[in-house]
C-alpha positions in Angstrom: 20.2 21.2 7.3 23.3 19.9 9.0 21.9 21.4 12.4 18.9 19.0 11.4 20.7 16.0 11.2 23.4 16.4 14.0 20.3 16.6 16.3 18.5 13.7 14.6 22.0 12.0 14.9 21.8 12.9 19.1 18.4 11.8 19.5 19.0 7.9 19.5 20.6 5.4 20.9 23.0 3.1 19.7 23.8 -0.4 20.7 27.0 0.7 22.1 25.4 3.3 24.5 22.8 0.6 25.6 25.3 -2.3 26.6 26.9 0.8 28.3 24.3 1.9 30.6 23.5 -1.7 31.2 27.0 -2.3 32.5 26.8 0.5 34.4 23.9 -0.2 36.4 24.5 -4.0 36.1 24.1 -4.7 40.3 21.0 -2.5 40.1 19.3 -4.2 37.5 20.5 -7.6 39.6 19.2 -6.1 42.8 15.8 -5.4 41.1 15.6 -8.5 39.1 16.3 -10.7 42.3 14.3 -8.2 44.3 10.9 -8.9 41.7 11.6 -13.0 41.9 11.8 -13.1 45.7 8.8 -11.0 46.2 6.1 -13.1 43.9 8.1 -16.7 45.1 7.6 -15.5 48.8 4.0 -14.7 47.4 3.8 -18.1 45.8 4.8 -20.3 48.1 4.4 -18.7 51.9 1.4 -16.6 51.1 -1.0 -17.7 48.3 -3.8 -20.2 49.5 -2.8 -23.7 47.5 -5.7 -25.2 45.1 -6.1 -29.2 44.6 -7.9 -30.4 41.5 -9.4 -34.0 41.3 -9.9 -35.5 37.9 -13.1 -37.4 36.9 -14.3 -39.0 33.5 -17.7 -40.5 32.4 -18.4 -42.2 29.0 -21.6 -41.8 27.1 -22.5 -45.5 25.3 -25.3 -45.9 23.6 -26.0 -49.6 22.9 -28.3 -51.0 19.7 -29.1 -54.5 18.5 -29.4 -57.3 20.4 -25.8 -57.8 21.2 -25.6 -54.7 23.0 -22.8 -53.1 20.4 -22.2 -49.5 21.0 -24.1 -46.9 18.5 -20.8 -44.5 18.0 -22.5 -42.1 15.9 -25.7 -41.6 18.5 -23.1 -41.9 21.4 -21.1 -39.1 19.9 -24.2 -36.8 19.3 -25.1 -37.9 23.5 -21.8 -36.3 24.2 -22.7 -32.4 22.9 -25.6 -32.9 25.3 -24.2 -34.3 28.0 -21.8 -31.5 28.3 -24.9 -28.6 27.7 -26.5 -30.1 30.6 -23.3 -30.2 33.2 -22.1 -26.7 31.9 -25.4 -24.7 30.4 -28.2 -25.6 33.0 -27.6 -25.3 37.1 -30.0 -28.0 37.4 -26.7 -30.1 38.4 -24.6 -28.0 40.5 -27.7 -27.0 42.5 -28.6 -30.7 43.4 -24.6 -31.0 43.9 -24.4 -28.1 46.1 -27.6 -29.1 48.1 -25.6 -32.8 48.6 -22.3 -31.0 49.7 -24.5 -28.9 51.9 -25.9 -31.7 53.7 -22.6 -33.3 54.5 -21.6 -30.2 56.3 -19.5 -28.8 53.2 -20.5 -24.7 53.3 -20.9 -24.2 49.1 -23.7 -22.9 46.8 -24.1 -24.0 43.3 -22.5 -20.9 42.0 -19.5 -21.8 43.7 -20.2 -25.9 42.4 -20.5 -24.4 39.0 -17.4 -22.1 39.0 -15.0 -24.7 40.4 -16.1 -27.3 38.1 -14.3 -28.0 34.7 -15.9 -30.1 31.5 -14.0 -31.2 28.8 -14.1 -33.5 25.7 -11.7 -34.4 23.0 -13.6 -34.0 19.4 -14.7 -38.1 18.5 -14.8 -39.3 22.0 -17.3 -40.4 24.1 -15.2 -39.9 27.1 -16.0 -36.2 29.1 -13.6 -35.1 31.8 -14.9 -33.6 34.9 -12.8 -31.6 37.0 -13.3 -29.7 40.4 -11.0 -27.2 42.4 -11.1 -26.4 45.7 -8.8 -25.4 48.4 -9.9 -28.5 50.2 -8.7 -31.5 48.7 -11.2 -33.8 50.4 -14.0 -31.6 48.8 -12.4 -31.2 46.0 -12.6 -35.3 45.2 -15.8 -35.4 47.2 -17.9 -32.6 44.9 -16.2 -34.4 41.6 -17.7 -37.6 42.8 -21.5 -35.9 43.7 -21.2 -34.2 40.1 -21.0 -37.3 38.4 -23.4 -39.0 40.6 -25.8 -36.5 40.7 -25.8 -36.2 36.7 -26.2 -39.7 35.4 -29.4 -39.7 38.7 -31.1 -36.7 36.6 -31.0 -38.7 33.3 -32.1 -41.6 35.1 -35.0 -39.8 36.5 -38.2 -40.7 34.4 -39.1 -36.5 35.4 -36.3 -35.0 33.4 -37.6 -37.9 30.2 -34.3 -38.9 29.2 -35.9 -42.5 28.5 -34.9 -42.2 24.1 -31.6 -40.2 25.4 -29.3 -40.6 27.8 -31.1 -42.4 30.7 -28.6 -45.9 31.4 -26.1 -44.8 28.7 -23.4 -42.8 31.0 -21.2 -44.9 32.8 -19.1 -43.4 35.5 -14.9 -44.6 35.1 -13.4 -43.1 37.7 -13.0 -40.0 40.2 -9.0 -39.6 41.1 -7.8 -38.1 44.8 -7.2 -34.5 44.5 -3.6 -33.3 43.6 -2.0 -30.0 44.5 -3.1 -27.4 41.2 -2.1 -23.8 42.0 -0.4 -21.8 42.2 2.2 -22.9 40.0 5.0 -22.2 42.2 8.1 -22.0 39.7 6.4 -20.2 37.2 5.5 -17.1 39.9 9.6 -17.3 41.0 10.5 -16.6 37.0 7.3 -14.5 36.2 9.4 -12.2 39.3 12.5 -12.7 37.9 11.3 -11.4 34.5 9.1 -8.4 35.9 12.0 -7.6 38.1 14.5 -7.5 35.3 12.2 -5.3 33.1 10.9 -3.2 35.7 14.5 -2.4 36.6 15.7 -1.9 32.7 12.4 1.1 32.8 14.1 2.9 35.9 17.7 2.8 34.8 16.4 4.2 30.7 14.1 6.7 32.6 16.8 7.8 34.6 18.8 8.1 31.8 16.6 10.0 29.9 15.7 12.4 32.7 19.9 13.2 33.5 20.2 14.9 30.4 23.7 16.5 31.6 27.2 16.1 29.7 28.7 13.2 31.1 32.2 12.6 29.3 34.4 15.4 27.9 33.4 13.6 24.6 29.9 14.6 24.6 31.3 18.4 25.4 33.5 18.3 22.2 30.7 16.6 20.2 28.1 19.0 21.0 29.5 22.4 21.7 32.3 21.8 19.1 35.1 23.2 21.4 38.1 20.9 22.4 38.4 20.1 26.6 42.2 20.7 27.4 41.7 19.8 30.8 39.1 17.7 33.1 39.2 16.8 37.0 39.6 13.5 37.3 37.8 11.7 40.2 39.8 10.0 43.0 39.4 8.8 46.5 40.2 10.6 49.6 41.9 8.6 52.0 42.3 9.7 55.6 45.4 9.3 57.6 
């Protein structure tokens, strides 16, 4: 029974012997935690192709009566199905994509639909459209033939959007592309972090592995004898 317990007793770790083996291999764990945020900043900023992102918005207004007064109830139900037909259908990023194609820009609508972003805030009638590309003149120019391109297909008397949408989507505003990714600082402390824990994992492991005495205490603890006598380390200096 006490054999029992002295070896659960051995088997973990206290605090002490943690802070310990930290401050022993503190410039290691530096090294590799400096080492980890250098590697994914280098990454981040020399290597990593950078992504812009231009912003565009559309409103959905349905107007009643004869004073033209927006229907906010019908205008909000308009919104669901605005956003199904940008996000559900291809029919728009294939017309987008045959546009960009004809400019010169080399794209398909695969790419059109995987690059483009919809978004809209519950009770608006405002949607977002976004589009990122690694070129920021595409990236504004694709936004811009998106929204174009969608409020032409309602307007189209083929696609019968005369009792829907047709003349209620007003386009507000396409923005100039702006530098999106990769987010530069966050890479330099994800390193840092992945560093710093990959380096804690070595110096445990190691630890674990070197299962050796290492201080005349653990002798006396273990083997129950007393150590009259140890070598003591020193440095050899020539001359």
């Amino acid at each position: 029974m006490e054999n029992q317990e002295f070896i659960e007793e051995e088997s973990t770790i206290s605090l002490t012997d943690i802070v310990a083996i930290i401050k022993k291999r503190f410039w290691f764990l530096v090294t590799t935690t400096l080492l980890g945020g250098i590697l994914l900043a280098v990454y981040a900023f020399l290597i990593a192709t950078p992504k812009y992102q231009s912003v565009g918005a559309i409103m959905v207004q349905v107007r009643a009566g004869e004073n033209g007064t927006v229907n906010t109830v019908e205008s909000q139900r308009l919104v669901q199905s605005t956003v199904d037909i940008l996000t559900k259908i291809d029919l728009v990023p294939s017309q987008t994509a045959d546009v960009l194609q004809s400019l010169g820009y080399e794209i398909t609508a695969e790419q059109v639909k995987n690059n483009m972003g919809v978004s809209n805030t519950s009770g608006s009638l405002l949607i977002q459209i976004t589009f990122i590309s690694e070129d920021p003149e595409l990236a504004k120019i694709a936004n811009e033939t998106i929204i174009l391109t969608l409020i032409n297909i309602t307007d189209d008397e083929t696609y019968n959007m005369a009792q829907t949408l047709k003349g209620n989507l007003s386009n507000l505003y396409v923005s100039e592309a702006k530098y999106h990714s990769p987010n530069k600082i966050l890479f330099t402390f994800v390193g840092l972090l992945l560093g710093g824990v990959v380096g804690l994992v070595i110096v445990f492991a190691f630890e674990m592995i070197n299962t050796g005495y290492k201080t005349k205490e653990e002798i006396e603890k273990e083997l129950k004898i007393q150590v009259i006598g140890e070598i003591p380390e020193y440095e050899v200096r020539k001359g």
